[in-house]
C-alpha positions as CSV (number, residue, x, y, z in Angstrom):
1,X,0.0,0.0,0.0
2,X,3.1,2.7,1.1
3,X,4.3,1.8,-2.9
4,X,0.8,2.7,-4.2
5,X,0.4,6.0,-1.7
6,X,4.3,6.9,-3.1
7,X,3.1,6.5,-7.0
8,X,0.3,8.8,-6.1
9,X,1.6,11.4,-4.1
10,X,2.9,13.7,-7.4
11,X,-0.3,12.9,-9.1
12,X,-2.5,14.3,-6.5
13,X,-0.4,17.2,-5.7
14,X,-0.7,17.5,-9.7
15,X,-4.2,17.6,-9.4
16,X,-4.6,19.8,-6.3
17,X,-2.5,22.2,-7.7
18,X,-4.7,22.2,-11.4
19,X,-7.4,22.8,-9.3
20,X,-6.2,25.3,-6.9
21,X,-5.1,27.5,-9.6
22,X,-8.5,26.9,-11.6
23,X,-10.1,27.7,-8.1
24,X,-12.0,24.4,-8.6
25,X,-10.9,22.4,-5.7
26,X,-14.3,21.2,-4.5
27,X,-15.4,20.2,-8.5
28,X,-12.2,18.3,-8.8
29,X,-12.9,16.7,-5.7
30,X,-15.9,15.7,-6.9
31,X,-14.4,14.3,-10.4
32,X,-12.3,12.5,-9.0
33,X,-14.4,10.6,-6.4
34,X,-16.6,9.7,-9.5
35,X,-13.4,8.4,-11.5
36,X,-12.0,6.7,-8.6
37,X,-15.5,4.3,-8.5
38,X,-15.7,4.4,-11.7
39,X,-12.2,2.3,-12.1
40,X,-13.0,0.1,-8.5
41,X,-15.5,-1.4,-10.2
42,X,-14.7,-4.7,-11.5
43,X,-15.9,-4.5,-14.5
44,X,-14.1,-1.3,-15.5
45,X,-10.9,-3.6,-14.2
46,X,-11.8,-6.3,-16.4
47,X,-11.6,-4.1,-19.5
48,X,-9.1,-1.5,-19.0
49,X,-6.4,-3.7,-19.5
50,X,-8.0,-4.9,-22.9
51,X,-6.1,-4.0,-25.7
52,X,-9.0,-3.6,-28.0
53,X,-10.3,-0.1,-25.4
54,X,-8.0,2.8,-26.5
55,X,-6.6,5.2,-23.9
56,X,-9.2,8.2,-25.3
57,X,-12.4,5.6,-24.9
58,X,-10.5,4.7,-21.4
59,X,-10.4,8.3,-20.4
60,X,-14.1,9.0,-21.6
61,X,-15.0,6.1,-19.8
62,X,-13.9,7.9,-16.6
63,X,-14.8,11.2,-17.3
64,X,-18.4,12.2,-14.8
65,X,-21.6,13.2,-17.0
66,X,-21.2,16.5,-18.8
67,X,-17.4,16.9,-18.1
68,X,-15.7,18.0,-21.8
69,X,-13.3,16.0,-23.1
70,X,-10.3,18.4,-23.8
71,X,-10.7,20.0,-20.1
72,X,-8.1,20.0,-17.5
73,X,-9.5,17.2,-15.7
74,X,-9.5,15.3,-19.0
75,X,-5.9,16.0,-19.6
76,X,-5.4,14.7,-16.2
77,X,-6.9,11.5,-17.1
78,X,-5.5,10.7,-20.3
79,X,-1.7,11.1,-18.4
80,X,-2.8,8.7,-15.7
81,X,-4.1,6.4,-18.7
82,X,-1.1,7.0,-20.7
83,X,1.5,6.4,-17.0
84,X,-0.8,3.2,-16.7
85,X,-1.5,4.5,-12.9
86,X,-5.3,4.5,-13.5
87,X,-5.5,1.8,-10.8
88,X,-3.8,4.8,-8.2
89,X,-7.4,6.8,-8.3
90,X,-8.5,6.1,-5.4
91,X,-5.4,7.3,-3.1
92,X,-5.1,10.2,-5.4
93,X,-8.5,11.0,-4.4
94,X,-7.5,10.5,-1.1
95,X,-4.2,12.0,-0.7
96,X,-6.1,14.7,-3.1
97,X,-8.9,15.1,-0.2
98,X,-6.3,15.3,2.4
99,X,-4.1,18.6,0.9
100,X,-7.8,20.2,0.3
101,X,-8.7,20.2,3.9
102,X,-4.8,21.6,4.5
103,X,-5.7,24.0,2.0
104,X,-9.1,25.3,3.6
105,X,-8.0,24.3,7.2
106,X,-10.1,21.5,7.6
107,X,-9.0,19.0,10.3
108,X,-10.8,15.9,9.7
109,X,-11.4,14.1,13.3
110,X,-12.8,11.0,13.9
111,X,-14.7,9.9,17.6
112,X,-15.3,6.5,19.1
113,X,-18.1,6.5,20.9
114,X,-20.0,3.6,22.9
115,X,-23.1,4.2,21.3
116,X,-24.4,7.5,19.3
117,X,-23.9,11.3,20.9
118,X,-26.2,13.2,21.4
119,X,-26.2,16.4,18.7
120,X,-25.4,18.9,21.4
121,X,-22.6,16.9,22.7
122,X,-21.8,16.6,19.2
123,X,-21.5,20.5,18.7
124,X,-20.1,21.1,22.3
125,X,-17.0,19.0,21.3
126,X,-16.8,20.3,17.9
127,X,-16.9,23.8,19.4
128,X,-14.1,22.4,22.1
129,X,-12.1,21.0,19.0
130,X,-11.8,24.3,16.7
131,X,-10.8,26.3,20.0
132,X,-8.0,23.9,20.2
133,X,-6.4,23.5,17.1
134,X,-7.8,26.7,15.2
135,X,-9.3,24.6,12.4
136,X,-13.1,24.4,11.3
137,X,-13.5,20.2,12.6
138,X,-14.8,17.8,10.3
139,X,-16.4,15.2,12.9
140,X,-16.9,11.9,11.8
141,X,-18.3,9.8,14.4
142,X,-17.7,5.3,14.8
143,X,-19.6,3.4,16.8
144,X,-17.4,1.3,18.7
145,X,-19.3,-1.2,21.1
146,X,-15.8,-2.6,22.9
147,X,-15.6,0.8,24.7
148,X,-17.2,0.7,27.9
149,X,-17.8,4.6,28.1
150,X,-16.4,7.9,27.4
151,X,-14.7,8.1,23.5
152,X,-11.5,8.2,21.6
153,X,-11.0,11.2,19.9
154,X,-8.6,10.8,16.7
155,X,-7.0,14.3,15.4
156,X,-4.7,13.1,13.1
157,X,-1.5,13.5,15.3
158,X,-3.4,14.1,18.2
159,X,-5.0,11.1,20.0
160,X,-7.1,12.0,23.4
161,X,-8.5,8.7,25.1
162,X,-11.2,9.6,27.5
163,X,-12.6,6.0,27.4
164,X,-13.1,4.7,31.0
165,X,-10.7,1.8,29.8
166,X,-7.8,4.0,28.9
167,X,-8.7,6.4,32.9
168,X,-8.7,2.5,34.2
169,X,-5.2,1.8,32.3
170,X,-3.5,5.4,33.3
171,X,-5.4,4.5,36.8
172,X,-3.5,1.0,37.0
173,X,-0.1,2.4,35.4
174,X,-0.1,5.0,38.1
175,X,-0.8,3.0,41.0
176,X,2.1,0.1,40.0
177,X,4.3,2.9,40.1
């Protein structure tokens, strides 16, 4: 996987930086999410490797509804055609969605909860979040029935375990020592 992430590291910062210029990051986005499941269908698998589909009906292929053919995004996808590294769409997209939240200052953070919050407590730490790291929060929430209470909050970098397993494991470490 760190081989495929490497191949498509240039080609999304390729693509971030067409769209940034074209101030166009959220259509690209968009584009490429539909070209990424376009090519992880198996189907699409099955026959882009067929030497009887050229490279311009491979590209149309993955082009979304309504998208011109000779447009940036196009050009985009005939070199990832041309390169072969078609198969790479969906960690450009990702790597791709990743420099876009950078870009608009998005910090994506992810909570593991016991069972569902409550929308208050929802927007109370959302609102706790963007005080602390000066970044609007995108809060994606994961049910995770192995906690016991409380919830693991994961910031990217920043990990805060306020399960009751994790206070009973600082509780224990402290005590042996």
């Amino acid at each position: 996987m760190s081989a495929a992430l490497t191949l498509a590291r240039p080609y999304a910062r390729a693509a971030f930086e067409s769209a940034r210029a074209a101030h166009a990051l959220d259509a690209w986005s968009d584009k490429l999410r539909f070209a990424a499941q376009v090519i992880g269908d198996a189907r699409v698998q099955a026959i882009s490797g067929d030497p009887r589909l050229g490279n311009r009906q491979l590209v149309e292929l993955l082009l979304p509804p309504g998208e011109a053919a000779d447009s940036p995004f196009a050009a985009f996808l005939q070199l990832l055609v041309e390169n072969r590294r078609t198969h790479l769409l969906g960690e450009i997209t990702a790597l791709f969605e990743e420099l876009k939240r950078e870009a608009e200052r998005v910090l994506k953070v992810t909570v593991r909860t016991p069972s569902a919050m409550a929308p208050a407590d929802e927007a109370a730490l959302k609102a706790a979040l963007q005080r602390r790291f000066g970044r609007v929060i995108a809060l994606e929430q994961r049910l995770d029935p192995t906690l016991l209470g409380g919830a693991v909050i994961d910031a990217g970098d920043v990990v805060i375990d306020g399960s009751v397993r994790g206070r009973l494991e600082r509780l224990e470490s402290a005590l042996t020592q």
